[in-house]
VMD Tcl script that draws the C-alpha trace (Angstrom):
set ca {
  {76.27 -19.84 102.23}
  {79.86 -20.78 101.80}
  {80.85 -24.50 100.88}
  {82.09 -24.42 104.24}
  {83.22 -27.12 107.04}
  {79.19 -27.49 108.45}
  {77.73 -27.47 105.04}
  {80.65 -30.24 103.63}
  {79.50 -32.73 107.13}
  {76.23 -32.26 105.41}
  {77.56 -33.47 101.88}
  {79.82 -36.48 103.33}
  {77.00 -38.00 104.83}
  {74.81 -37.88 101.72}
  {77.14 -38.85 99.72}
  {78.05 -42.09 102.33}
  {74.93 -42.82 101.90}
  {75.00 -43.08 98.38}
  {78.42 -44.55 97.50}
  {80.31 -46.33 100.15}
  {80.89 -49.94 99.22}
  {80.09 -49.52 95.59}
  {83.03 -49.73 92.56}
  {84.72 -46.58 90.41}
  {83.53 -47.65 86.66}
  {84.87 -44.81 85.14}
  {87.20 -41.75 85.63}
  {87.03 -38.74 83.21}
  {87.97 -34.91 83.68}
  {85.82 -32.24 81.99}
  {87.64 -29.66 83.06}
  {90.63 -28.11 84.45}
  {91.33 -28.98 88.33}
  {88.02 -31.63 88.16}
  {87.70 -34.98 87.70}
  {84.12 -37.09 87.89}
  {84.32 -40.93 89.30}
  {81.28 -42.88 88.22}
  {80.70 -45.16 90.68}
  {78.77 -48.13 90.49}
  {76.45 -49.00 93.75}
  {73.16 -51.00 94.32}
  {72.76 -51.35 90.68}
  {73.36 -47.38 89.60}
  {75.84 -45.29 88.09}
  {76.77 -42.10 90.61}
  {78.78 -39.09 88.57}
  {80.87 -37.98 91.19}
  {82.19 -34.69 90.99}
  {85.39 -33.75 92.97}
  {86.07 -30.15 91.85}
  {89.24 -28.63 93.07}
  {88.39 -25.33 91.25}
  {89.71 -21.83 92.83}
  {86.01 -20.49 92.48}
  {83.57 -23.77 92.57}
  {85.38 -26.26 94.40}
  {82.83 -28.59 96.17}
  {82.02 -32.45 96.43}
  {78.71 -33.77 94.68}
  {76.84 -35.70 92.61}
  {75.95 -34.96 89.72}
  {73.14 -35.07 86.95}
  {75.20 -32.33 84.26}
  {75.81 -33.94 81.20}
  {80.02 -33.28 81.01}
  {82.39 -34.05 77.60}
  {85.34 -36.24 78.38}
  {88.47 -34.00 76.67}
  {90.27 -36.52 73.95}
  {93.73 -36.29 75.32}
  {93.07 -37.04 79.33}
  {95.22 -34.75 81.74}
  {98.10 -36.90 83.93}
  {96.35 -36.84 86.98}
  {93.24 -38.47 85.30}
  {95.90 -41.15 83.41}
  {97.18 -41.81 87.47}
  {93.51 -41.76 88.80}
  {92.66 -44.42 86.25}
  {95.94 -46.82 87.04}
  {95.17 -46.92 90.64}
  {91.14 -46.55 91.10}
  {89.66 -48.13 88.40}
  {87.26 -51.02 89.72}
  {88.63 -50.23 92.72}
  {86.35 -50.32 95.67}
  {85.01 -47.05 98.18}
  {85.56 -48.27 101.63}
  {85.03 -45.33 103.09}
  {84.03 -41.37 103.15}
  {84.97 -39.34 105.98}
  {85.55 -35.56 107.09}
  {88.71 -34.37 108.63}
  {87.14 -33.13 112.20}
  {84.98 -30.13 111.03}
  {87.42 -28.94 108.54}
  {86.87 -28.75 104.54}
  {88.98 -31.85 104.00}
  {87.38 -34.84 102.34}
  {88.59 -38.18 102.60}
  {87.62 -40.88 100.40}
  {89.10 -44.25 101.27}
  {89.36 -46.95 98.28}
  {90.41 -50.35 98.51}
  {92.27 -52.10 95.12}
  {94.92 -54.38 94.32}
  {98.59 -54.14 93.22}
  {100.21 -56.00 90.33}
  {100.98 -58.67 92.81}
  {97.25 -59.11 93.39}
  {98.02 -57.64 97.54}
  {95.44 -55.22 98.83}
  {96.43 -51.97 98.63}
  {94.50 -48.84 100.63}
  {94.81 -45.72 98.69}
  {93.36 -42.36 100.04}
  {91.91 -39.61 97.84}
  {91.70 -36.44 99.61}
  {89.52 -33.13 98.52}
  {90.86 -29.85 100.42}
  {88.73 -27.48 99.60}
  {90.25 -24.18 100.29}
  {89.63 -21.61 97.68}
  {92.47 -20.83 95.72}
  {94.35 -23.38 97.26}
  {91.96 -26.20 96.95}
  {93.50 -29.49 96.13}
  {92.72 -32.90 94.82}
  {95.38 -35.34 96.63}
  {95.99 -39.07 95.60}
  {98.02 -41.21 99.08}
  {98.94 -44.51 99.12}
  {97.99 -45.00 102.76}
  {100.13 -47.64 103.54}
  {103.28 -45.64 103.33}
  {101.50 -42.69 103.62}
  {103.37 -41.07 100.47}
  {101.71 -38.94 97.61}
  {101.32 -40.77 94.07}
  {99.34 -37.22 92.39}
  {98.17 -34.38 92.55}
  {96.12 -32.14 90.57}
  {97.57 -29.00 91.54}
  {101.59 -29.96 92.08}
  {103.10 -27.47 95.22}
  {107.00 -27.52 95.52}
  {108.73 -26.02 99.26}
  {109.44 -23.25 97.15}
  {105.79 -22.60 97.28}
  {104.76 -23.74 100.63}
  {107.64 -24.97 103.14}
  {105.27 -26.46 105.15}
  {103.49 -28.78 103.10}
  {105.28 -29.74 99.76}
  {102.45 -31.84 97.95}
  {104.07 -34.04 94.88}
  {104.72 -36.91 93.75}
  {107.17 -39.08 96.53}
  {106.25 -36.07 99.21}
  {105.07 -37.44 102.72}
  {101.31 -36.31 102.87}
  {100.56 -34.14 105.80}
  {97.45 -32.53 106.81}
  {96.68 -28.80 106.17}
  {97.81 -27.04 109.26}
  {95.71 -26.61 112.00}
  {93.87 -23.12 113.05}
  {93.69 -24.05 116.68}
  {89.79 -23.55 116.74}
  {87.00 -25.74 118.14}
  {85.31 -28.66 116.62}
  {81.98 -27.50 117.55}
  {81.28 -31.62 117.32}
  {83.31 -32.27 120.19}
  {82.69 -29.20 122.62}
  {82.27 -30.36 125.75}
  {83.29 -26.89 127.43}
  {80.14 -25.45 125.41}
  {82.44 -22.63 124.83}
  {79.20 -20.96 122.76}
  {77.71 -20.25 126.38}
  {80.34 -17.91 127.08}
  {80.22 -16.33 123.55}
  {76.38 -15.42 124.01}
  {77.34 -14.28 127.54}
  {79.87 -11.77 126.28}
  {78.80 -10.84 123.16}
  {75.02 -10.12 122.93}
  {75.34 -8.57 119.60}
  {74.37 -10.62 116.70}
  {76.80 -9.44 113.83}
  {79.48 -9.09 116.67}
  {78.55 -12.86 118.12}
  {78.71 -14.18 114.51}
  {82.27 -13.02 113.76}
  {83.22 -14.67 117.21}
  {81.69 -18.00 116.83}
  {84.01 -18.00 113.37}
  {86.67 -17.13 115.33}
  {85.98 -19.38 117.62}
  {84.79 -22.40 115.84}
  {85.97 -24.92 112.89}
  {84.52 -24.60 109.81}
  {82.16 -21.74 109.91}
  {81.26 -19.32 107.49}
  {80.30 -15.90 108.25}
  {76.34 -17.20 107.05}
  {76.42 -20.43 109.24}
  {77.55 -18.08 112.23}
  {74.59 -15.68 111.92}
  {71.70 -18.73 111.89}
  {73.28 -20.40 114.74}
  {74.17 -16.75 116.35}
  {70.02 -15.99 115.78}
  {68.91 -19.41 117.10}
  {71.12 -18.91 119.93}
  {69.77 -15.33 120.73}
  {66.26 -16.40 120.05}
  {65.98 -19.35 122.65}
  {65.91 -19.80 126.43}
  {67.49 -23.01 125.94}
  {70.79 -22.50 124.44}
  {72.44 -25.97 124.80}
  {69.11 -27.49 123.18}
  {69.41 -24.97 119.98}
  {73.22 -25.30 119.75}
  {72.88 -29.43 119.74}
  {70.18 -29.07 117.37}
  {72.09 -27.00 114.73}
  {74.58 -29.59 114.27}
  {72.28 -32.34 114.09}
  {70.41 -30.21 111.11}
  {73.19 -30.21 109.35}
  {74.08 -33.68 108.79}
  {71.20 -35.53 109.87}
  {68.28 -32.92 109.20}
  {70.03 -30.74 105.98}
  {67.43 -28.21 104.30}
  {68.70 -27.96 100.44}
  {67.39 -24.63 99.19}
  {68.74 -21.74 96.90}
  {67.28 -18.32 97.66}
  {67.79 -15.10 95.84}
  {68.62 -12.42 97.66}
  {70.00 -8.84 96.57}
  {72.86 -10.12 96.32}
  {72.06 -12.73 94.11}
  {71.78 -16.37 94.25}
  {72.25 -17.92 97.53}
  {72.39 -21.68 98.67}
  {72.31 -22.93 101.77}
  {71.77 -26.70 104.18}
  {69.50 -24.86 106.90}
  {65.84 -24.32 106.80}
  {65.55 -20.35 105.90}
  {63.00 -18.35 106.45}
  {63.25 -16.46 102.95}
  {59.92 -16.38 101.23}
  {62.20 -16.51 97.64}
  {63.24 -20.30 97.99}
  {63.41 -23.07 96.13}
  {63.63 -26.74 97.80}
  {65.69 -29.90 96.44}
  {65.18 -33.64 97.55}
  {69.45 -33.39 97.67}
  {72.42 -31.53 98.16}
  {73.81 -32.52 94.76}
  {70.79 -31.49 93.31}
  {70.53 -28.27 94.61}
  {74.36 -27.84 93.93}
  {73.87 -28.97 90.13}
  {71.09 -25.93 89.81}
  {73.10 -23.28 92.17}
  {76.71 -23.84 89.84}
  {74.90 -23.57 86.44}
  {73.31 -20.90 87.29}
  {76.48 -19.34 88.70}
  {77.66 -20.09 85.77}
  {75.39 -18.95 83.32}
  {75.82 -15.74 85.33}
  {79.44 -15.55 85.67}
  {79.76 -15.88 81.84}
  {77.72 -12.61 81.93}
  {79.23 -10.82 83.60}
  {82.96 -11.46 82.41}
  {81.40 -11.01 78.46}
  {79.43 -8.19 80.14}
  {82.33 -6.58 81.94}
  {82.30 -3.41 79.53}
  {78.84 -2.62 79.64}
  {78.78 -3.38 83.37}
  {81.11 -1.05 84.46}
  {79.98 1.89 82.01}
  {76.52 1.52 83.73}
  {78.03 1.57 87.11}
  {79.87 4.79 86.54}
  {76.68 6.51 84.29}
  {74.92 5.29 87.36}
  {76.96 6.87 90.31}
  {77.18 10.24 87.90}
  {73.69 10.67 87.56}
  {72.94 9.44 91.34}
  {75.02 12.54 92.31}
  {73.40 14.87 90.11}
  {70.11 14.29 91.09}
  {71.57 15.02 94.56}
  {73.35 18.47 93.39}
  {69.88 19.26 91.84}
  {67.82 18.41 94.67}
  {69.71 20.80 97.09}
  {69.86 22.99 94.61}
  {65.80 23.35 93.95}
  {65.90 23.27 98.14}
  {67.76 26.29 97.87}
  {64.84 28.10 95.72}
  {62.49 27.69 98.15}
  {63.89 30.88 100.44}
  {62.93 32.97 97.09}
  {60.33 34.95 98.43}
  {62.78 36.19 101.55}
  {64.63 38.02 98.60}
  {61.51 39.52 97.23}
  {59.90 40.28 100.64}
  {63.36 41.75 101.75}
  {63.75 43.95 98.30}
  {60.10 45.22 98.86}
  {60.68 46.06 102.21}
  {64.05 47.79 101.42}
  {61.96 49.92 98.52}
  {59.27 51.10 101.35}
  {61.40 52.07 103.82}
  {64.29 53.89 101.45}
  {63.89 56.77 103.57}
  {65.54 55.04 106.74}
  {68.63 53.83 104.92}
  {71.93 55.54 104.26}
  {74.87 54.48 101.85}
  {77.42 52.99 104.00}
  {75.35 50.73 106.18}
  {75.93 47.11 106.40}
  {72.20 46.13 107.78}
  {69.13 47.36 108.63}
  {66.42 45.92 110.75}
  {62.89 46.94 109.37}
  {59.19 45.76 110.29}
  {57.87 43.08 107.73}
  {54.65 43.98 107.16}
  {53.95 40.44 105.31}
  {54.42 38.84 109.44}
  {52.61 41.60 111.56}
  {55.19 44.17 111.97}
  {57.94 41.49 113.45}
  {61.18 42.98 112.97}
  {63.17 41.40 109.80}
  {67.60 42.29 109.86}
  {68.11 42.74 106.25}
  {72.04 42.55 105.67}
  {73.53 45.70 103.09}
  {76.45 46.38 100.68}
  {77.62 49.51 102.17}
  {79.26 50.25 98.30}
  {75.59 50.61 97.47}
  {72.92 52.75 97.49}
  {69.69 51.82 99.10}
  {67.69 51.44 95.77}
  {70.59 49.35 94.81}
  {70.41 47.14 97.27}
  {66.82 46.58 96.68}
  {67.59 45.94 93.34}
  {69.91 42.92 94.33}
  {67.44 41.32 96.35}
  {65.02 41.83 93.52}
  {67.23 39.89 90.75}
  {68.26 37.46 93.69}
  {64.64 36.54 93.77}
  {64.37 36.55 90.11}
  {67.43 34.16 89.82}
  {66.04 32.03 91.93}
  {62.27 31.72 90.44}
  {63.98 31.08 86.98}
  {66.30 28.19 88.60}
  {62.98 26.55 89.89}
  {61.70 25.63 86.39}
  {65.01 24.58 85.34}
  {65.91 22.68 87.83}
  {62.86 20.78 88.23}
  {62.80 19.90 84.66}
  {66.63 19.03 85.07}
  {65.58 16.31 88.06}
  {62.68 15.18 86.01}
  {64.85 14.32 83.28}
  {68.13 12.79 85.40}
  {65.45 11.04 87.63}
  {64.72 9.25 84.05}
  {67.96 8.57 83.05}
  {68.57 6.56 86.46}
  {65.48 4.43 85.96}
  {66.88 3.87 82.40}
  {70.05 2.85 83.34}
  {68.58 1.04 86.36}
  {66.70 -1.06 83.84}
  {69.66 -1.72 81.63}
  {71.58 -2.98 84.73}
  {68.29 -5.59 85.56}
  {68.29 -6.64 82.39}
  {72.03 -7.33 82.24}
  {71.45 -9.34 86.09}
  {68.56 -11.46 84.24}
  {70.77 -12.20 80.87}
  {71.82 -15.01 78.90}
  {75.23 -14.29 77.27}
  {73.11 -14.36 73.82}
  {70.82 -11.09 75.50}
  {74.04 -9.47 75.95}
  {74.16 -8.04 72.28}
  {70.98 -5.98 71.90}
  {72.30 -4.65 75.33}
  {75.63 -3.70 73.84}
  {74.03 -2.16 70.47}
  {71.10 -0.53 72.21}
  {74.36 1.80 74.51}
  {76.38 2.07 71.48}
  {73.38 3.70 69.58}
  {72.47 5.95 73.08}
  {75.95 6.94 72.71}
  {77.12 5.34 76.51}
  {79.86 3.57 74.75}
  {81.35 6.70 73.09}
  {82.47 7.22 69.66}
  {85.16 5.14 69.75}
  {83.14 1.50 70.74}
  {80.35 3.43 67.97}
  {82.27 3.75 65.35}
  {83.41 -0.17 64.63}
  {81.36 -1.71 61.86}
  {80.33 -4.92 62.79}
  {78.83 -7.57 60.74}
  {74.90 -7.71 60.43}
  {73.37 -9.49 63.41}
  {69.72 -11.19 63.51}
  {67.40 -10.22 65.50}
  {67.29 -11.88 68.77}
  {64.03 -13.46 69.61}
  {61.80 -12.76 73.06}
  {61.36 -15.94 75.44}
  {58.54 -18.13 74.85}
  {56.65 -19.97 77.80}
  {53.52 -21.53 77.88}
  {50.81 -21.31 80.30}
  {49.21 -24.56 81.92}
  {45.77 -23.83 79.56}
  {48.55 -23.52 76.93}
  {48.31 -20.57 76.13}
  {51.54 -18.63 74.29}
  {53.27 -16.22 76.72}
  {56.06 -13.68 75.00}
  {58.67 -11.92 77.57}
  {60.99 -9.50 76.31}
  {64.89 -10.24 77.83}
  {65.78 -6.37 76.70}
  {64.96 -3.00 75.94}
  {65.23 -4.09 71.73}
  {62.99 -7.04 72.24}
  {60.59 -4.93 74.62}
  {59.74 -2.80 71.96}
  {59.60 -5.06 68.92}
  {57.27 -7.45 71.34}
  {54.78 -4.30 72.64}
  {54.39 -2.08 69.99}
  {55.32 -4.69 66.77}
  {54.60 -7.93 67.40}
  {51.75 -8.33 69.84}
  {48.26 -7.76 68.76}
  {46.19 -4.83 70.30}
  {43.62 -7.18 71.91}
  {46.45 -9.27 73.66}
  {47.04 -8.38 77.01}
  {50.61 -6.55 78.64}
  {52.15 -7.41 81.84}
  {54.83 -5.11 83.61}
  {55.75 -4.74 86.95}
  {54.51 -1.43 88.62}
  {57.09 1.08 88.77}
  {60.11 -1.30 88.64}
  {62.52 -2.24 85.42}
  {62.05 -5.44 84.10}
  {60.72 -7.17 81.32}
  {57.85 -6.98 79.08}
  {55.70 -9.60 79.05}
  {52.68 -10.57 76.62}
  {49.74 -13.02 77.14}
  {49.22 -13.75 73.55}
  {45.14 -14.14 73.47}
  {42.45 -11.36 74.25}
  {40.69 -13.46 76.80}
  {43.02 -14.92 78.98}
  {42.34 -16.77 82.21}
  {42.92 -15.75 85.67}
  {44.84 -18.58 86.51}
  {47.36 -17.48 83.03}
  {47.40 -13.81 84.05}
  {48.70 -14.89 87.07}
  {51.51 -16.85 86.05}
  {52.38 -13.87 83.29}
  {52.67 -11.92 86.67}
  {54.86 -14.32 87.96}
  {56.99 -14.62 84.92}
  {57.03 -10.48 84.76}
  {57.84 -10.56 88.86}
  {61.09 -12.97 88.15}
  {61.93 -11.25 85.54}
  {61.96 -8.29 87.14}
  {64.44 -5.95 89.54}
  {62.17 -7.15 91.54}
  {62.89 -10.93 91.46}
  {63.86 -11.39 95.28}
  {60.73 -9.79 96.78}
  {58.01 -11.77 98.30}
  {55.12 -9.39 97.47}
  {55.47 -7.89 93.34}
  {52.99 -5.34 91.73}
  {52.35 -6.53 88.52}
  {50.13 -3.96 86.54}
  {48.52 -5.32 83.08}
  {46.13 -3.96 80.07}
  {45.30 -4.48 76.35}
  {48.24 -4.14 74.26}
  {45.85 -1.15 72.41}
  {46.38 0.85 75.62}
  {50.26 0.99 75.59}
  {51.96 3.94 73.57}
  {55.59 5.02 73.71}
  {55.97 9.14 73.92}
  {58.08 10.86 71.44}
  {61.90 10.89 72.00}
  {61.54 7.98 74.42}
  {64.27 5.90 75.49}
  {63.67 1.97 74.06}
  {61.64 -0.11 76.21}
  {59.70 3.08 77.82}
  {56.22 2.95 77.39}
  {53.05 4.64 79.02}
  {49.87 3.10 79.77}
  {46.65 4.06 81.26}
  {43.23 1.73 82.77}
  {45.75 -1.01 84.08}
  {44.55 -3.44 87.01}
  {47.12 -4.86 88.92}
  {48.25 -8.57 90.38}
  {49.90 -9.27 93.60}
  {52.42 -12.62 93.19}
  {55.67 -14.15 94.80}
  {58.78 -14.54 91.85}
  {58.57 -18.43 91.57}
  {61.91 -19.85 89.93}
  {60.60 -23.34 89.44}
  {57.07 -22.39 88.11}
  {59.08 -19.85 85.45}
  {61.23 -22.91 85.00}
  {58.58 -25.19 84.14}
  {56.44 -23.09 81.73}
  {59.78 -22.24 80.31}
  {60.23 -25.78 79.16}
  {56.36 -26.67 78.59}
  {56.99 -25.15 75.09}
}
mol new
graphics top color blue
foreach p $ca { graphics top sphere $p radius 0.5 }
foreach p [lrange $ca 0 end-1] q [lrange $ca 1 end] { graphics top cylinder $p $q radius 0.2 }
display resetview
């Protein structure tokens, strides 16, 4: 879900909870448009993050270890004039808007208390980290400085009079007393069309929020009861999770139903997991941009094919009409003249029905059989090429399919067997082959260990897959892949491994896997001895025979934790 006005009621009150009374000790900024204000309370240091970032903005805290730059930014220099020791009176949410207030309390050089208000919009692109001296009610910073030229409406620098983003007109679904969501359900009985309404409708939902309370609301007889319950779940009753979906990574403050979760004690927590992992993946996909979108395309190119193709064999399968037709034409010669455009003849293949065979009248009759006759040859030779033309395009998709997973499930570092594995398959073309490039080491597979401890090898791409199957592993260690889906190789390096490590090889093959969002995976797996890769195949393609199979559920924090037993 979005970091949107329900989910940031959710995030005030935790962090109230946390902070309010307790002292800023220190005030750094790791980055651009964020600044973290450790603040001391009940005897503990609190990181917290106030991001004003175009992409991540959000309020948390947090547990990421950040560098403080040497040379501070000026809105950090202003931050630490006014706030330092200065005391949080005060957290609050502007109605249900994205708009967080934090309300300190210091002194002036005269030793006079003076109320200064830090406000977080968070708004996307626009998002905004505001320093107000509330007493005159006049900016002192911002980190993000907006001139009238920019916005006429709200000019926010130094000396400007602070004003409030403008208002939408909607409803704060807090303070609905017209329960204006009766007369939604009423009129709009649709769920997808009830969702875009109540966003309409109400402040601070995002499309996701709308379609759980739109489904609660559809799936009650008590409406008022599930409305008044949604918003107590979400500050009083918040359910921190991250999913994955097909889509990718999902987080959200409402208990989900998704089989593919993975709970947190705390917002921040669950924040501090979903961003650097958001992260991790963004970074992918920018330094992965190339090979991304050559995939996409050699993807879509090959999708269609296989289409053409398909219709194509379709086509040969009214072959033996042109053979029965050319027979019948060569029987009944006698009956047809030069000049005639059709005939209609009894097909002696279907009890005498009567079959309208359509002529070239610049023919002859034995000509015209003749055509049918190499029609029907045509078409019998297409069959045998065409069918080994699907066989072989069906292949290419589930190669590039696999290339795309295991671009989904890199690591920046995975990216560069990736890159030289489709310069080498020529995907790249010659001008992207051609550059020398410096010798590279081999990248290594990932290493887990199982609870018995026993060494478990996974293979992040195609390179590595081979290396690790047909290389590395020994022939009486046991293979794990799942059935019929790309992902990763994984090996279970002993010859007599235990159930209860087989089945957390499945799970590590299942999350690493295209798989990695299903509930229910296929995991088949054999001695190593079994495996062999046919002649000409494309890396990471390997056949296998006397497999069993394991059923499991993708399990991020069980992959997480073997990942770091080692």
């Amino acid at each position: 879900m979005a970091f949107d006005g329900l989910f940031t009621r959710a995030m005030v009150k935790e962090l109230a909870d946390c902070l309010v009374y307790g002292r800023v000790a220190k005030i750094s900024a790791p980055y651009q448009n964020e600044v973290i204000l450790t603040i001391r309370n009940q005897r503990k240091n609190y990181p917290l993050l106030l991001s004003a970032h175009p992409t991540y903005a959000r309020a948390q805290i947090t547990e990421i270890p950040y560098s403080n730059p040497q040379t501070p930014t000026n809105f950090t220099m202003v931050l630490r004039k006014y706030l330092e020791s200065a005391r949080l009176a005060f957290i609050e949410q502007v109605e249900n808007d994205r708009v967080i207030n934090f309300g300190f309390v210091t002194r002036n050089e005269l030793g006079d208390k003076l109320p200064l208000l830090l406000s977080l919009e968070i708004m996307g692109r626009y998002s905004n980290l505001i320093l107000v001296d509330q007493e005159t009610g006049k900016i002192i910073d911002t980190v993000k400085h907006v001139s009238m030229d920019q916005n006429r409406y709200r000019t926010l620098l130094p000396q400007a009079t602070y004003r409030l983003p403008p208002s939408q007109g909607k409803v704060n679904p807090f303070e609905d007393e017209s329960k204006t969501y009766l007369e939604l359900l009423r009129k709009f009985p649709n769920r997808e069309v009830l969702a875009g309404n109540i966003v309409r409708t109400y402040q601070g939902f995002s499309r996701e929020s709308a379609l759980i309370l739109a489904d609660r609301l559809h799936e009650t007889s008590e409406p008022d009861d599930a409305f008044a319950a949604f918003l107590s779940e979400t500050a009083n009753h918040p359910y921190p999770a991250i999913s994955e979906t097909d889509k990718g990574l999902d987080f959200t403050c409402f208990k989900t139903e998704s089989k593919s979760v993975r709970r947190f004690e705390t917002l921040s927590l669950m924040l501090d997991a979903y961003y650097r992992e958001k992260a991790t993946r963004d970074r992918v996909m920018s330094q992965g941009s190339k090979l991304i979108h050559v995939i996409k395309n050699d993807l879509s190119r090959n999708r269609k094919k296989l289409v053409k193709l398909e219709k194509e064999l379709k086509a040969t399968e009214n072959a033996d009409d042109y053979r029965i037709k050319g027979e019948l034409l060569t029987t009944y010669l006698h009956q047809i003249r030069r000049g005639m455009t059709e005939v209609v003849l009894n097909n002696y293949y279907d009890g005498e029905k009567p079959v309208k065979i359509t002529l070239s009248n610049q023919l002859s009759p034995s000509a015209n059989a003749q055509k049918y006759f190499k029609r029907y040859q045509k078409l019998k030779n297409a069959v045998s090429f065409v069918t080994k033309q699907i066989d072989l395009t069906a292949r290419e998709i589930d190669y590039l399919e696999t290339i795309q997973a295991q671009i989904e499930l890199a690591e920046p570092k995975d990216l560069q067997d990736i890159e030289l594995e489709l310069e080498k398959g020529g995907y790249l073309g010659t001008k992207a082959k051609s550059k020398k490039k410096p010798h590279q080491a081999k990248s290594r597979p990932e290493t887990f260990i199982a609870s018995d401890g026993t060494e478990i090898s996974v293979g992040k791409n195609n390179y590595q897959n081979d290396r690790l199957t047909l290389k590395t592993a020994r022939k009486d260690y046991y293979w794990l892949h799942v059935k019929n889906v790309p992902g990763s190789h994984v090996i279970v390096n002993s010859d007599s491994p235990s159930e209860e490590t087989l089945t957390e090889a499945a799970v590590i093959a299942a999350y690493y896997s295209k798989s990695r969002a299903s509930a229910n995976v296929a995991v088949d797996f054999v001695q190593v001895k079994k495996i062999r890769k046919p002649n000409g195949a494309k890396p990471g393609f390997v056949i296998y025979e006397g497999q069993k199979t394991l059923y499991v559920t993708p399990d991020k924090e069980l992959v997480e934790k073997l990942k770091h037993a080692k």
